[in-house]
C-alpha positions as CSV (number, residue, x, y, z in Angstrom):
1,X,9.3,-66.0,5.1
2,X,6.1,-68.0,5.5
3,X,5.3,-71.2,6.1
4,X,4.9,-72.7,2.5
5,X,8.3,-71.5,2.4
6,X,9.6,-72.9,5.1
7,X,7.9,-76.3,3.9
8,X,10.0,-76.6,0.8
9,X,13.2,-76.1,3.0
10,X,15.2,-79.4,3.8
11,X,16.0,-80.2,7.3
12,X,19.7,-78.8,6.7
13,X,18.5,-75.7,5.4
14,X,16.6,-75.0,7.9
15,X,19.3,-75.7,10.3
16,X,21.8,-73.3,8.3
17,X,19.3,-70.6,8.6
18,X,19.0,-70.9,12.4
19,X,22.6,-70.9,12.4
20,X,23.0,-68.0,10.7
21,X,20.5,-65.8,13.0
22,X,22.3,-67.0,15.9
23,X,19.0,-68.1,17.2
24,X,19.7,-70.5,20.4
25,X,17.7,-73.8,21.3
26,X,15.2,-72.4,23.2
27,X,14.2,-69.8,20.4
28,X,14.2,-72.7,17.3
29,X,11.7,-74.1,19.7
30,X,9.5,-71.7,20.1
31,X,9.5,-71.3,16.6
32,X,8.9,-74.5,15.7
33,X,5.9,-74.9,17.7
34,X,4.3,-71.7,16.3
35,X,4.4,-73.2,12.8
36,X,2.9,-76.5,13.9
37,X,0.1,-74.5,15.4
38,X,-0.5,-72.6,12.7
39,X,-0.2,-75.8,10.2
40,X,-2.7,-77.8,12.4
41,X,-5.1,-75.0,12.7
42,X,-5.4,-74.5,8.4
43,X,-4.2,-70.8,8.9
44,X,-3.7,-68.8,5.7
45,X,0.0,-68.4,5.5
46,X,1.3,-65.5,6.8
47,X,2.7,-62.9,4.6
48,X,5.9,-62.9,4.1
49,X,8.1,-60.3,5.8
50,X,9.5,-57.9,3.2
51,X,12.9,-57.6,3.3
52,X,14.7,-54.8,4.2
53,X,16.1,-52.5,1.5
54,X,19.1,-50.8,1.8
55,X,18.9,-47.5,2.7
56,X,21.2,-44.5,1.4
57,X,23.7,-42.7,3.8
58,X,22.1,-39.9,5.2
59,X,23.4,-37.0,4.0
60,X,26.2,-35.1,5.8
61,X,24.3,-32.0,7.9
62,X,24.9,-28.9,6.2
63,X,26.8,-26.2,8.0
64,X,24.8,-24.0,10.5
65,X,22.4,-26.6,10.8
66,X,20.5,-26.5,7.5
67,X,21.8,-23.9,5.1
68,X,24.3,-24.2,2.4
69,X,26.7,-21.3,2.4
70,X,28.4,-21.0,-1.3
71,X,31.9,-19.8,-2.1
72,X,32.0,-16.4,-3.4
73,X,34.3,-16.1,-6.5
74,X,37.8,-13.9,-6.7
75,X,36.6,-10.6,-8.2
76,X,38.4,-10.0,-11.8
77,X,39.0,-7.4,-14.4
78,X,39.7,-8.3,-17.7
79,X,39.4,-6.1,-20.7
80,X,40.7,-5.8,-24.5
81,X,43.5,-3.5,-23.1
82,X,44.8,-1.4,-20.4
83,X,42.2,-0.2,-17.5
84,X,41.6,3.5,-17.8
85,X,40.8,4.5,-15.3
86,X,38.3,7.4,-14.3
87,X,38.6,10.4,-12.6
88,X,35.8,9.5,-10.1
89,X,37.8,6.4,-8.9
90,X,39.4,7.9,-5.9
91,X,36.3,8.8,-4.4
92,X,35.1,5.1,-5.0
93,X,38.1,3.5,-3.1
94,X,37.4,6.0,-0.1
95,X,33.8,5.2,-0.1
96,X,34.4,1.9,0.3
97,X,36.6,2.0,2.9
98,X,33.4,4.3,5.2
99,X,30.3,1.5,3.8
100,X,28.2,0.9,0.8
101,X,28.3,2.4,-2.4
102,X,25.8,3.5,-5.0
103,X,27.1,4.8,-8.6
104,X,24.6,6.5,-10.8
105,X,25.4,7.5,-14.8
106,X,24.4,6.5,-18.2
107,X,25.1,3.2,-19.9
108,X,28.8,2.5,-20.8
109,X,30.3,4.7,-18.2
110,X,32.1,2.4,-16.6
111,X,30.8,1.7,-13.2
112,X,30.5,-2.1,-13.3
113,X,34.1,-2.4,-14.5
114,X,35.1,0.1,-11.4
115,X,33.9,-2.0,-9.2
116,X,35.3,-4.8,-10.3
117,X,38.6,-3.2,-10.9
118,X,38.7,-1.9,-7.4
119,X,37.7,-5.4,-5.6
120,X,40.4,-7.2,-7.9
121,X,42.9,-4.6,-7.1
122,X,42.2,-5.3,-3.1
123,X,41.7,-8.9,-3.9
124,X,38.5,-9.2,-2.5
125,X,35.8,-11.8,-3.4
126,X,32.9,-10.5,-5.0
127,X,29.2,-11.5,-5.4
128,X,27.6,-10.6,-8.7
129,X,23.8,-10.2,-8.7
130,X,22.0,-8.4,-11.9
131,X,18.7,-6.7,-11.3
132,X,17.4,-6.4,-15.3
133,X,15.3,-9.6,-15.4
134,X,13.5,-8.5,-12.0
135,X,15.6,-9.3,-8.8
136,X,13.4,-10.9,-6.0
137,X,14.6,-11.1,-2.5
138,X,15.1,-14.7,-3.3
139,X,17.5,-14.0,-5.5
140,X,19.8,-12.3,-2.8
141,X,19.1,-15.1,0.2
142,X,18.8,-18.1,-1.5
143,X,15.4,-21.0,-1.5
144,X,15.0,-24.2,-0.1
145,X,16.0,-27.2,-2.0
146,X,15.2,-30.7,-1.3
147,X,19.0,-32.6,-1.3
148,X,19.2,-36.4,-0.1
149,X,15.3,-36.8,0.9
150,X,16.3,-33.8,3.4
151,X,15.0,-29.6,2.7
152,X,18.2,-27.8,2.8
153,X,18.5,-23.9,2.5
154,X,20.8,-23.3,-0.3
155,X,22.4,-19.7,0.4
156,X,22.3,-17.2,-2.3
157,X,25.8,-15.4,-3.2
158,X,25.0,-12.3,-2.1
159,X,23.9,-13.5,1.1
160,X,27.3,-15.7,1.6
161,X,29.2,-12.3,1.0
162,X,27.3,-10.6,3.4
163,X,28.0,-13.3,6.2
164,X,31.7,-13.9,5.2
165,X,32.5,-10.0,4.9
166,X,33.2,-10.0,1.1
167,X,31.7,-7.4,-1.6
168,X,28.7,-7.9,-3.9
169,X,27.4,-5.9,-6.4
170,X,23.8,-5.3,-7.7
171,X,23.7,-4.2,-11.4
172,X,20.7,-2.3,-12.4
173,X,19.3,-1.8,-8.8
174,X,16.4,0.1,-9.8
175,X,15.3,-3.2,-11.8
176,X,14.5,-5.2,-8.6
177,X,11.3,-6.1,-7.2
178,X,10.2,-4.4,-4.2
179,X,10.6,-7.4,-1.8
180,X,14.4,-7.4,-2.6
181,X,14.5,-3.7,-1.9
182,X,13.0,-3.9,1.1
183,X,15.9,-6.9,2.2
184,X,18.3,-4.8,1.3
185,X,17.0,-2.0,3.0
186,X,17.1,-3.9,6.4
187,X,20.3,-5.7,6.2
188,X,22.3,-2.8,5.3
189,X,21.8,-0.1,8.1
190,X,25.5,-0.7,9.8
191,X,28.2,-0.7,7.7
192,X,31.3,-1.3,9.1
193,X,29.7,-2.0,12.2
194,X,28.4,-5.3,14.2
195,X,24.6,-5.6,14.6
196,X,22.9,-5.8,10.9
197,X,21.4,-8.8,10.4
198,X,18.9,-11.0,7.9
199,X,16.5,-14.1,8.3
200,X,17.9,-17.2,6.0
201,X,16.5,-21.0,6.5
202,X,15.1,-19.8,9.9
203,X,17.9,-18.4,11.5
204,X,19.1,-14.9,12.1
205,X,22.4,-14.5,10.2
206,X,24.8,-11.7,11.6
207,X,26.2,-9.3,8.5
208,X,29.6,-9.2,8.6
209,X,31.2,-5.3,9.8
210,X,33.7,-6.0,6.3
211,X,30.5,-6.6,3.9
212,X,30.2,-4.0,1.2
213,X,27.6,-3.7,-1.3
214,X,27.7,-1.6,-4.3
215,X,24.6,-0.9,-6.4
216,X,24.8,0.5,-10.2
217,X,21.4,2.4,-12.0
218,X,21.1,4.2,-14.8
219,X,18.6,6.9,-13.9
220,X,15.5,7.3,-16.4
221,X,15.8,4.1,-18.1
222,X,12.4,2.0,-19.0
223,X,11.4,-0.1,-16.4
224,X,13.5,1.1,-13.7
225,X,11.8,2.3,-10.4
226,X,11.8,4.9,-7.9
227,X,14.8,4.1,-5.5
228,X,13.8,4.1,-1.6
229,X,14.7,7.1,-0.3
230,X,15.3,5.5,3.0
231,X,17.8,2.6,1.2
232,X,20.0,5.6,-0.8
233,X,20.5,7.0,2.8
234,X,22.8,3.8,3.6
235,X,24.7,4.1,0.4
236,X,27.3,7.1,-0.6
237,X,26.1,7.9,-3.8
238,X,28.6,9.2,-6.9
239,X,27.0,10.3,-10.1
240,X,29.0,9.1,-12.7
241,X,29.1,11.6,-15.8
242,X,28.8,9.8,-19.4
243,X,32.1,8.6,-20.7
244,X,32.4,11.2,-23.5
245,X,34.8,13.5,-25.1
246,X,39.1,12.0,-24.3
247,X,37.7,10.0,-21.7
248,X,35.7,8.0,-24.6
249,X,38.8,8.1,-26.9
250,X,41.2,7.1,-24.3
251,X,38.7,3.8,-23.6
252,X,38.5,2.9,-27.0
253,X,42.2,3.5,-27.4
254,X,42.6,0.7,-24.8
255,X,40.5,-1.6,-26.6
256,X,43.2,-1.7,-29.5
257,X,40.3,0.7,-31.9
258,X,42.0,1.8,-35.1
259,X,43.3,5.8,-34.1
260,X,41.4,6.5,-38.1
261,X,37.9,5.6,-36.1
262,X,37.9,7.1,-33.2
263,X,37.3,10.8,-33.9
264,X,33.8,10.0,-35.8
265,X,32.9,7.8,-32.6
266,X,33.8,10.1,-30.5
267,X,32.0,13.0,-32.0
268,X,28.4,10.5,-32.8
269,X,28.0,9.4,-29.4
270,X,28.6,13.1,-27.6
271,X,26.5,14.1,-30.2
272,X,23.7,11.7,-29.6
273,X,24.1,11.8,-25.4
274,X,23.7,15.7,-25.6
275,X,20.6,15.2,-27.6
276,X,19.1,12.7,-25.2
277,X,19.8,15.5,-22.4
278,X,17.7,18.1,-23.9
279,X,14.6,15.0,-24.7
280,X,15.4,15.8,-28.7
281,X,15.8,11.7,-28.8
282,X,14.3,9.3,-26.6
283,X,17.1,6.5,-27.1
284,X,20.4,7.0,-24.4
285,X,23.5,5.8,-26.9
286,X,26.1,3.6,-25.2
287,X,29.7,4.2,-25.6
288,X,29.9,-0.2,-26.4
289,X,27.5,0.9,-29.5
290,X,30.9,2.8,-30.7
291,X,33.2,-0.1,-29.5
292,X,31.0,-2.9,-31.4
293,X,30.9,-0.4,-34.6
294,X,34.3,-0.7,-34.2
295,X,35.4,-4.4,-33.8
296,X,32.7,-5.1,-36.9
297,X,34.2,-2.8,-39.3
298,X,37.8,-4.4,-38.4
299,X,36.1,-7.6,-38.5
300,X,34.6,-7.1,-42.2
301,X,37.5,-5.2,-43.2
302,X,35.9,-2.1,-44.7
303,X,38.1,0.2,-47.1
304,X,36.3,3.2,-47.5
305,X,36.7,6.6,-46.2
306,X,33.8,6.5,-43.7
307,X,33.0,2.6,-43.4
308,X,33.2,3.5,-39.7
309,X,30.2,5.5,-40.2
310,X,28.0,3.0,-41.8
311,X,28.4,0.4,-38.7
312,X,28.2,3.0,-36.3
313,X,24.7,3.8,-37.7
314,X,24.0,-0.1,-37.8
315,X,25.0,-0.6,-34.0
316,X,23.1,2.3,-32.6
317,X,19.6,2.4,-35.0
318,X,19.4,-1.7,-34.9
319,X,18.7,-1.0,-30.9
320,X,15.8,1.0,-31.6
321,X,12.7,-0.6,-32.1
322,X,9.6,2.2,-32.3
323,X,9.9,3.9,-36.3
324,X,8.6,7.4,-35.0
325,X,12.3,6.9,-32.5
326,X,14.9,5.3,-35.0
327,X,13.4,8.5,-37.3
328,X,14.1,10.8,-34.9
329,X,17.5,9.0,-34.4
330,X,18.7,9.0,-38.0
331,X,17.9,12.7,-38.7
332,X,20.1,13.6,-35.5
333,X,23.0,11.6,-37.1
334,X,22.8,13.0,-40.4
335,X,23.0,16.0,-39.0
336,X,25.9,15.3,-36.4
337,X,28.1,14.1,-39.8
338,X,27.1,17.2,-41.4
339,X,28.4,19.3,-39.1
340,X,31.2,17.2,-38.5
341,X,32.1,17.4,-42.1
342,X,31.1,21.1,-42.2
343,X,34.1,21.9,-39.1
344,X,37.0,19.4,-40.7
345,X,36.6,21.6,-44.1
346,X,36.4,25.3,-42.4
């Protein structure tokens, strides 16, 4: 306050305000005497003394210092029907029980769901990371983040798994970026054992001996890359065959697919996968292209003999953008119902 303010005080005001600081007599008088001076000598009036604002609680420190270590989720596995499960499983749940886990195979053969199914079925916590849009190392550790006025490290997922000794999974490893290769690649030389490690906010962070990580590829695809040679040597590696033949019909079976349907997906997509093996079409079919098919013919309530035929076509050629491809794609089907139709009336 300066002094023109203090000048349009009264007497009792002033006294109130003395009273209030708990300023003794010796102190009001020092006070008083600087304001005569300065009132005697024509000073400019001091500025007034901005009042303090209130400042917000600083926030609480985060745990190891400065990073932010989230909760990893319950794995779950929940499908249209029962779990079928493949004959490649057993070697999955010994695998895991030795370290880390790679599973190789086409699209739709069921290695995401394993892995799932497996971690629910131990009830372990798992950390879900998908590599298709370009997975940076980043992605897997976690970034700084400015929280409260104060630059906290906010832990990736993946990272919290591999401190608190839970299992994550990489979809589409061959997707990432070679900086989240290269992480990988150092923080997963010691399964089961103390002694891996990785850098987060600044800090060395111990992996846990329980961590598991399992990454998925599918081997071929466009705009996947070369795996590191050196990273593949710390994972057991399982090629997963396509999910064809009564394995297909048994998955689509659980999905509650009409029994009248499945023999023509069945037959299209072991067609189509065996012609992708020998390069006669360049597009890998799915087994979900057979399951969607099927859930929109149900859904639009077909009647004729083959509806199923017509969406199976519309599922699988809709995928395919070049014209020179989805050609090469429709003369393979024709041909697959041909000979279909050819075997059902011999």
């Amino acid at each position: 306050m300066n002094r023109i303010q203090l000048e349009s005080l009264s007497i009792g005001e002033l006294r109130a305000m003395a009273a209030d600081a708990g300023l003794d007599t010796q102190r009001k008088a020092q006070i008083i005497a600087a304001l005569a001076s300065d009132y005697r000598n024509g000073a400019a009036p001091a500025a007034a003394a901005p009042e303090p604002s209130p400042q917000a609680p600083a926030p609480a420190p985060a745990p190891d210092g400065s990073i932010i270590w989230p909760q990893v989720p319950p794995a779950t596995s929940s499908i249209n029907g029962q779990y079928v499960e493949p004959p490649w499983l057993g070697e999955l749940t010994a695998a895991a029980t030795m370290g880390h886990v790679e599973l190789m195979g086409p699209a739709g053969s069921g290695k995401t769901l394993a892995v799932h199914h497996l971690a629910a079925s131990l009830g372990k916590r798992l950390a879900v990371v998908t590599a298709d849009g370009g997975l940076r190392k980043r992605d897997l550790v976690g970034q700084r983040e400015l929280v409260g006025g104060q630059t906290i490290m906010m832990a990736a997922e993946f990272a919290a798994a591999a401190r608190a000794g839970d299992w994550a999974l990489i979809d589409e490893a061959n997707m990432s970026e070679p900086d989240a290769l290269a992480f990988l690649n150092g923080m997963t030389d010691r399964p089961g054992q103390v002694g891996s490690s990785f850098q987060a906010g600044g800090q060395t962070i111990e992996v846990s001996p329980e961590f598991r990580c399992f990454l998925t590829r599918n081997p071929g695809y466009t705009g996947t890359r070369a795996m590191n040679e050196a990273l593949r040597d710390r994972f057991w590696s399982i090629e997963v065959p396509p999910l064809a033949g009564t394995s297909l019909a048994a998955m689509l079976s659980a999905h509650d697919v009409p029994g009248e349907y499945i023999p023509d997906c069945v037959w299209l997509v072991d067609t189509l996968y065996k012609a992708w093996e020998s390069n006669r079409i360049s597009y890998q079919v799915s087994p979900r292209r057979a399951l969607a098919a099927s859930q929109m013919a149900e859904a639009t309530n077909i009647s004729t003999d083959h509806g199923i035929r017509y969406w199976l076509e519309r599922s699988i050629l809709s995928k395919v953008d070049a014209k020179h491809d989805s050609d090469a794609l429709q003369t393979t089907i024709e041909t697959a119902w041909t000979a279909m139709d050819y075997a059902s009336d011999s």
